[in-house]
C-alpha positions as CSV (number, residue, x, y, z in Angstrom):
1,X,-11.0,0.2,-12.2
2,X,-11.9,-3.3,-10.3
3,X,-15.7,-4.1,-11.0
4,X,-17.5,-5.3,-8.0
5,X,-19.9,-7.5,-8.3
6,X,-24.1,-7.3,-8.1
7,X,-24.9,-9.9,-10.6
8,X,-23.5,-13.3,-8.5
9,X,-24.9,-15.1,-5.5
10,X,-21.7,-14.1,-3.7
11,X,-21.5,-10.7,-1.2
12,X,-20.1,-8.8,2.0
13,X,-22.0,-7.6,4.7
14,X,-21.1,-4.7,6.6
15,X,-22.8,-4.3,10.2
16,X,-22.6,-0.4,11.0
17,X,-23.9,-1.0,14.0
18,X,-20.7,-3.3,15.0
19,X,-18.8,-0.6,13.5
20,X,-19.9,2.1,15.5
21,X,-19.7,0.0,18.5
22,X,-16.5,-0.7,18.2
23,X,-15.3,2.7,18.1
24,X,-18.1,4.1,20.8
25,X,-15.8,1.4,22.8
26,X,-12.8,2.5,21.7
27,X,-13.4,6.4,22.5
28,X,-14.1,4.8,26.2
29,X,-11.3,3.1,26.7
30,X,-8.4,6.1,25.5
31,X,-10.6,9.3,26.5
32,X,-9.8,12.0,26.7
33,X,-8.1,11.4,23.5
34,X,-9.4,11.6,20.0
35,X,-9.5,9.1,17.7
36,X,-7.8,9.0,14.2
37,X,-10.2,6.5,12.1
38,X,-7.7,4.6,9.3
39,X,-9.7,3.3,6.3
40,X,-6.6,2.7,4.3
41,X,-6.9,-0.4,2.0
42,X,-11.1,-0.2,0.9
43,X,-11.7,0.2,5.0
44,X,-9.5,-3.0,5.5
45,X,-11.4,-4.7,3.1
46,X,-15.0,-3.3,4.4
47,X,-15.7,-0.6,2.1
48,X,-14.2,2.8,2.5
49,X,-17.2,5.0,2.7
50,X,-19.5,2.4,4.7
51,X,-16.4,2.7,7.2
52,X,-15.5,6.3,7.0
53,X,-19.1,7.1,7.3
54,X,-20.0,4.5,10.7
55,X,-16.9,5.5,12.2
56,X,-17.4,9.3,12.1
57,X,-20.8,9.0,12.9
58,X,-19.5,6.9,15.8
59,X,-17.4,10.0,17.0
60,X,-13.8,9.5,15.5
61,X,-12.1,13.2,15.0
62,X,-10.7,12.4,11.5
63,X,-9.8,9.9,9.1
64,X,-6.7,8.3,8.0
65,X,-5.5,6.7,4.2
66,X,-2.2,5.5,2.8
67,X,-2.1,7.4,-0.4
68,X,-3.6,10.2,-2.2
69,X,-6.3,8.0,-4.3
70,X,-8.1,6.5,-1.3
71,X,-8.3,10.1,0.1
72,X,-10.1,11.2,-2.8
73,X,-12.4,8.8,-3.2
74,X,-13.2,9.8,0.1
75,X,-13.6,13.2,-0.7
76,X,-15.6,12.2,-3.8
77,X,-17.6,10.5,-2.0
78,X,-19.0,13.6,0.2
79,X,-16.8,13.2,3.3
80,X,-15.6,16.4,4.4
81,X,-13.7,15.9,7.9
82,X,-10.1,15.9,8.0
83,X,-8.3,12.9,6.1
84,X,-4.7,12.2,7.0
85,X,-2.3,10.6,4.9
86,X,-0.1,8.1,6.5
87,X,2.8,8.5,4.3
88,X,4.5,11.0,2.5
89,X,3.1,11.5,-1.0
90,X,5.2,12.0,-4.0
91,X,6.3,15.6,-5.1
92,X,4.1,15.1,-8.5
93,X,0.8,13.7,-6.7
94,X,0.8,16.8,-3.7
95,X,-1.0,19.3,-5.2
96,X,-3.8,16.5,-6.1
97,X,-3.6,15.7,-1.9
98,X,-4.4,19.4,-1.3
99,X,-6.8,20.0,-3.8
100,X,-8.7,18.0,-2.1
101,X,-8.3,19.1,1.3
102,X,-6.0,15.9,2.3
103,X,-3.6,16.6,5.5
104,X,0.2,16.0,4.3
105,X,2.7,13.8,6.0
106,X,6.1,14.8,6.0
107,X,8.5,12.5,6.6
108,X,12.1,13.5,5.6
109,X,13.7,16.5,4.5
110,X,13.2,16.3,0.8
111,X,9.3,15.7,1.7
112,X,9.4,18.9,3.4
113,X,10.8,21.2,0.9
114,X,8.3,19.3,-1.4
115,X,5.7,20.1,0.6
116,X,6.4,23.8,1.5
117,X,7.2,24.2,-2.3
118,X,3.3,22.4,-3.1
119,X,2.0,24.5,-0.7
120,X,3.3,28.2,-1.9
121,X,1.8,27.3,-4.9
122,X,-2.0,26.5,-3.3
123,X,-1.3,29.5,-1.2
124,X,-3.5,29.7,2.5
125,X,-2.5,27.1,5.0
126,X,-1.6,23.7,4.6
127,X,-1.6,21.1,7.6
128,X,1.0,18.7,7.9
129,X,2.2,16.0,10.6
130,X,5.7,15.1,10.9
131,X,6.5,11.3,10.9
132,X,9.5,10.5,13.1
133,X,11.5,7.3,12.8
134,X,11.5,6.2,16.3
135,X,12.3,2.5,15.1
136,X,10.5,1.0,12.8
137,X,12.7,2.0,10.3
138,X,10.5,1.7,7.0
139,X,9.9,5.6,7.1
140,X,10.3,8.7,8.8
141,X,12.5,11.4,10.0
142,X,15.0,10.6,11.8
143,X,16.4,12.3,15.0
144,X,19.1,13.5,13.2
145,X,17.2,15.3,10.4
146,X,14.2,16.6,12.8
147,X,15.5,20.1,13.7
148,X,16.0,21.3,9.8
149,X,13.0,19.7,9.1
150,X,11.1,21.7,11.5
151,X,13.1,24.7,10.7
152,X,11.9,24.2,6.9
153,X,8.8,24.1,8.1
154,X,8.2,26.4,10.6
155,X,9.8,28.9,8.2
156,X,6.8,28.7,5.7
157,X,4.1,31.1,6.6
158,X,1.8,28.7,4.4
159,X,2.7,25.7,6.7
160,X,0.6,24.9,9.9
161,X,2.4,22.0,11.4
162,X,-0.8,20.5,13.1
163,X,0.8,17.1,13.9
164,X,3.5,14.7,15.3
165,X,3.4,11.0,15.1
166,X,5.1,7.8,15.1
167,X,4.6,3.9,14.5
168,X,5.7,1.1,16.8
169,X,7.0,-2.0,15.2
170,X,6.0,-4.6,18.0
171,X,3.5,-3.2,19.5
172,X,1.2,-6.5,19.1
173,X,3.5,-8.7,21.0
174,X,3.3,-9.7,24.6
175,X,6.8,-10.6,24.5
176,X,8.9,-9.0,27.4
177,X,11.7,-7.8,25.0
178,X,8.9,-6.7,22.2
179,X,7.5,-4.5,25.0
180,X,11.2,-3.2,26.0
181,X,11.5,-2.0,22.5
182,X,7.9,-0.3,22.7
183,X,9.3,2.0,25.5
184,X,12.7,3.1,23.5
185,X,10.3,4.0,20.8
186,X,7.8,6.4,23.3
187,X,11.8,7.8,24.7
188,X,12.6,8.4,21.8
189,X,9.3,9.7,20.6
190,X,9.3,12.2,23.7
191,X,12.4,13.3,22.6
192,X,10.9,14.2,19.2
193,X,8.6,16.2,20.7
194,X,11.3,18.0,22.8
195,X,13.3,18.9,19.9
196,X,10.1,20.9,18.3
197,X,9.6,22.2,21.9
198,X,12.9,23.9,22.4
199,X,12.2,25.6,19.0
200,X,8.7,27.2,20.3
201,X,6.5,24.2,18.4
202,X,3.9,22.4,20.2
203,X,1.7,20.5,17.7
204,X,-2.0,20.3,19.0
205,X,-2.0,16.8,17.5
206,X,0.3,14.2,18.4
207,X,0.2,10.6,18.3
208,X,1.9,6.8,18.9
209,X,-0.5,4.2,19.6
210,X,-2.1,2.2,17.1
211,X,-4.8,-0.3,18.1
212,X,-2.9,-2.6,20.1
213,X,-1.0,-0.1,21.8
214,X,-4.1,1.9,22.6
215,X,-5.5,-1.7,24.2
216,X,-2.2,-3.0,26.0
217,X,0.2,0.3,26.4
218,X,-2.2,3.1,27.8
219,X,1.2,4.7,28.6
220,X,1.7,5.8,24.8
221,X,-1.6,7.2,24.2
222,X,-1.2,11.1,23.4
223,X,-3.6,13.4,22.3
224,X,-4.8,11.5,19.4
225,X,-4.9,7.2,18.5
226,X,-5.1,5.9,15.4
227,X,-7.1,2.5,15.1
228,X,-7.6,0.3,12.2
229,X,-7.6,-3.6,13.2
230,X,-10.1,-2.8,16.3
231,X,-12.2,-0.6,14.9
232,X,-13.0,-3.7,12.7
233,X,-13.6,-5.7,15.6
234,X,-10.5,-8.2,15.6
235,X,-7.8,-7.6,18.1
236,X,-4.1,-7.6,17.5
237,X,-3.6,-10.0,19.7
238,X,-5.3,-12.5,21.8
239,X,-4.3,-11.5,25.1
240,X,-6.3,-8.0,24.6
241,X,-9.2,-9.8,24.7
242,X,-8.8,-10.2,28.8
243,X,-7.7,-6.8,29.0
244,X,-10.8,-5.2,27.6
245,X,-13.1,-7.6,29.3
246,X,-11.4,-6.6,32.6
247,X,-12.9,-3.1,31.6
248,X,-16.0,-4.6,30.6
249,X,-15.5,-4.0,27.1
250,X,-15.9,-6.3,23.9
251,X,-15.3,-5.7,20.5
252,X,-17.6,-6.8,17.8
253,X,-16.3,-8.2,14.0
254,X,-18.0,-6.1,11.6
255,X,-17.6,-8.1,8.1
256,X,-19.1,-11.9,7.1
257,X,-18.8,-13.3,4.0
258,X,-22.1,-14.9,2.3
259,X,-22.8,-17.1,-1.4
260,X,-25.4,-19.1,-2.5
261,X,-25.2,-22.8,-3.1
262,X,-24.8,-22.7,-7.1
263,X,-24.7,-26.4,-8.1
264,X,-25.4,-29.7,-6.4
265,X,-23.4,-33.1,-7.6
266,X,-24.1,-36.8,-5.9
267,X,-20.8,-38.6,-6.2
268,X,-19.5,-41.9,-5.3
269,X,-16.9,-42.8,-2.9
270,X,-13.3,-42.2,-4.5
271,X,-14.6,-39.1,-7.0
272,X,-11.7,-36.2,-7.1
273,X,-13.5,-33.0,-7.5
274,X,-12.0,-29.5,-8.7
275,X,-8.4,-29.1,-10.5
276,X,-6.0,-31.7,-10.1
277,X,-8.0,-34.2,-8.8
278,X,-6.3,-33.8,-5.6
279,X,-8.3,-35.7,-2.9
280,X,-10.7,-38.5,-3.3
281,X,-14.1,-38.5,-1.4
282,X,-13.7,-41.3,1.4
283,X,-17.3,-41.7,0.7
284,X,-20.4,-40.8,-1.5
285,X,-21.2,-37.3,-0.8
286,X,-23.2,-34.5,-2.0
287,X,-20.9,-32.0,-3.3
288,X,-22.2,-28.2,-3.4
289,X,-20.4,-25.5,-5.6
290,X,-20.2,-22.0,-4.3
291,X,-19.1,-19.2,-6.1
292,X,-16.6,-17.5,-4.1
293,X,-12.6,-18.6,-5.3
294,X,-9.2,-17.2,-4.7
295,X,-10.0,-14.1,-7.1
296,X,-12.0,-12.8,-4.0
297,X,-9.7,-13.5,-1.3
298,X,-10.2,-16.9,-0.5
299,X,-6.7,-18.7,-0.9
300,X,-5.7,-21.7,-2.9
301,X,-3.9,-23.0,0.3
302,X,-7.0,-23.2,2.4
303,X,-7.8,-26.5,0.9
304,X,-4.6,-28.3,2.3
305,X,-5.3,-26.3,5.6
306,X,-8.3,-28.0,6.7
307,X,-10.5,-25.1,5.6
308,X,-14.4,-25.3,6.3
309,X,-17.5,-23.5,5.6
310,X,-21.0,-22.8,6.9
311,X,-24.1,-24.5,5.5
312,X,-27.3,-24.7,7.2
313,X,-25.4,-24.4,10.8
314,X,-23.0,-26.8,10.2
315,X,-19.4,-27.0,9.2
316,X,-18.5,-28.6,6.1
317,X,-14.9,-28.9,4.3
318,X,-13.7,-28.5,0.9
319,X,-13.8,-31.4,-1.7
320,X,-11.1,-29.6,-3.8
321,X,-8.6,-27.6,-4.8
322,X,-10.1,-23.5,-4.5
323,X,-10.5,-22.4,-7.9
324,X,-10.1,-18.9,-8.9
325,X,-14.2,-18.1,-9.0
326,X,-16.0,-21.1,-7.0
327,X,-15.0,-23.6,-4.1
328,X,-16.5,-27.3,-3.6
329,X,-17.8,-28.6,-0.8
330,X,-18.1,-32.0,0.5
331,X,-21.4,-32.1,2.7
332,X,-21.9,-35.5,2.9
333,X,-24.6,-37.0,5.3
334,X,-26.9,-33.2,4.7
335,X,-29.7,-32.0,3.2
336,X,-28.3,-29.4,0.7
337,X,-30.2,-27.4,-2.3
338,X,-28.9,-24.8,-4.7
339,X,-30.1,-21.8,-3.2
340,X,-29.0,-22.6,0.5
341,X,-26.9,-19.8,2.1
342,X,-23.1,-20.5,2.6
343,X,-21.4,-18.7,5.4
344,X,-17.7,-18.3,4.6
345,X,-16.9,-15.9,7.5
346,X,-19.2,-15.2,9.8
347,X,-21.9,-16.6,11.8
348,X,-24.5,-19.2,11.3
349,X,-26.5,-21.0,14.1
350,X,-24.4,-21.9,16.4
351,X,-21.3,-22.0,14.6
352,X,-18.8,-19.0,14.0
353,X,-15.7,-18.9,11.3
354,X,-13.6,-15.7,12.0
355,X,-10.8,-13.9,10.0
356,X,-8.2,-15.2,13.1
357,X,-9.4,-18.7,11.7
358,X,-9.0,-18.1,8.2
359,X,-5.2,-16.3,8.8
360,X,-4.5,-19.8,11.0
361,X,-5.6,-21.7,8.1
362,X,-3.2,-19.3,5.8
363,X,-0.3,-19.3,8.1
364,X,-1.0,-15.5,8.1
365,X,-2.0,-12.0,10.0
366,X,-5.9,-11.2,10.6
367,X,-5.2,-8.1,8.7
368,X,-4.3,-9.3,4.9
369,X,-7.2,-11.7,5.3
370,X,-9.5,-8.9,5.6
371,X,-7.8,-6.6,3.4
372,X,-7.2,-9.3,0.6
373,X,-11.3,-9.6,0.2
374,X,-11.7,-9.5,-3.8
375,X,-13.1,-5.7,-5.3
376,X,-15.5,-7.7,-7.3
377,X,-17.1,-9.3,-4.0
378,X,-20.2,-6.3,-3.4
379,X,-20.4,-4.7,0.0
380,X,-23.4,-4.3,1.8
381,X,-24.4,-2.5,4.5
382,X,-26.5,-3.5,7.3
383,X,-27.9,-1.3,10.0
């Protein structure tokens, strides 16, 4: 098991307020449907029971994971709403998802005798969604397979098929042909959902749209949506922004990243701080350690990237290479003490850092800068 951290001047704080904002937004701008809360990956980095918890409080109608383990954590953790999971667990692990009460995927036709099989042996009534394939192509049932995997199904009187869903691959572009390909996935998603029609099934739960297609194509929202990036309060991309303030709506970022000055070091003009003696100071500078490296998500690369962080309101860079537990920072010209709060993302006087800045400064997505945050960095909540 990772440890996390309470013994280090280094921590995550988690506004629930943000959190529930975001989704009290969110249920605004898709009503009348639900929403499908994902808290895959430690709640994209947040904490998977501070998020499952703000969000349902804020009103989602169930929770989504990506494999069994995160669901029953959940589920440890006192959560009792449903929990689906987004992909279709191993034979060996599906009596583990239903012993505690986790809705199945299916998602080919071996995963559906699996899962009738898994569920005979539980006995009652297991609920299930069907993943279709509509062109993503990393998993799913394909056209082709749907109507014997319904008919496997539908045949099992321990098998409520409660769900229908798919994924869209480009759904966070604003490119013209991006969004072409967005509407060949909802035709061929429709025809999904004609296929179980013509056999007399009409899940009561179907869904398409994932946080930026609930924001930019209002057109594939069904009777459920599942958000993840949003509900953070980072958009998938930057034109959404002026689409949800055109509604009046705003979306609030609900992690920052905090440490403590550890160590202070006056050094003369030309010293090379950190490993390999990369750069040298241009001039004397006071040089603060902090104690947050690339073991808690805080790449090696940002150094060459120009990367900054907060002290006392202002923006200062790195002096050196990012180790793997603590950073340097050249703060030359300031009044800096061990002790003085560092703001690595987040806000600080007048100055903000955001996870869009730290995936420029990675040459990466908003979403594996928030889900690569270290287990050993402690979450806290604030209300």
């Amino acid at each position: 098991m990772a440890i996390e951290g309470t013994r280090r001047p280094s921590w995550a704080e988690i506004d629930l307020m943000a959190l529930r904002h975001n989704v009290t937004t969110l249920r605004h701008l898709i009503a009348p449907a639900q929403l499908c809360g994902v808290v895959k990956a430690n709640g994209y980095g947040h904490g998977a029971l501070f998020t499952a918890r703000a969000l349902l409080d804020a009103g989602v109608a169930g929770l989504a994971v990506a494999i069994v383990d995160e669901g029953v954590e959940l589920r440890d953790g006192g959560i009792t709403e449903p929990i689906l999971l987004l992909a279709e667990a191993p034979a060996e692990s599906l009596l583990d998802a239903l012993e505690a009460r986790l809705t199945l995927t299916v998602g080919s036709l071996e995963g559906a005798h699996a899962a009738v099989a898994a569920a005979k042996e539980v006995g009652g009534h297991t609920p299930v969604h069907i993943k279709v394939d509509t062109g993503m192509h990393r998993m799913g049932v394909v056209l082709d397979d749907l109507d014997a995997v319904l008919d496997v199904l539908y045949a099992s009187p321990n098998i409520v098929i409660e769900g229908m869903y798919s994924h869209f691959a480009v759904a966070d572009s604003d490119l013209v042909e991006d969004r072409e390909y967005c509407e060949v996935q909802m035709t061929r998603f429709e025809r999904a959902l004609e296929i179980a029609t013509e056999k007399g099934i009409t899940p009561p739960l179907t869904h398409l749209a994932n946080s930026a297609a609930a924001i930019a194509l209002p057109a594939s929202r069904r009777s459920m949506v599942r958000v993840g990036l949003s509900a953070y309060g980072y958009l998938p991309h930057p034109s959404m922004e002026a689409l949800l303030a055109a509604q009046g709506f705003r979306l609030r970022p609900a992690l920052s990243l905090h440490a403590r000055v550890t160590a202070v070091r006056n050094l003369e003009a030309g010293a090379r701080p950190s490993y390999g003696r990369r750069r040298p100071l241009p001039t004397a500078s006071t040089v603060a350690t902090v104690p947050f490296g690339y073991a808690d998500g805080y790449p090696r690369r940002f150094f060459d990237a120009g990367a900054e962080v907060l002290i006392n309101g202002i923006r200062r860079p790195l002096a050196g290479s990012v180790t793997m537990d603590q950073l340097v920072v050249d703060c030359v010209g300031g009044d800096v003490r061990v002790g003085d709060e560092v703001i690595l993302l987040g806000t600080q006087g007048d100055e903000t850092i955001s996870a869009d800045e730290w995936a420029a400064w990675g040459g990466t997505i908003t979403w594996e800068v928030l889900c690569g945050i270290g287990a050993r960095v402690p979450r806290i909540s604030r209300h």
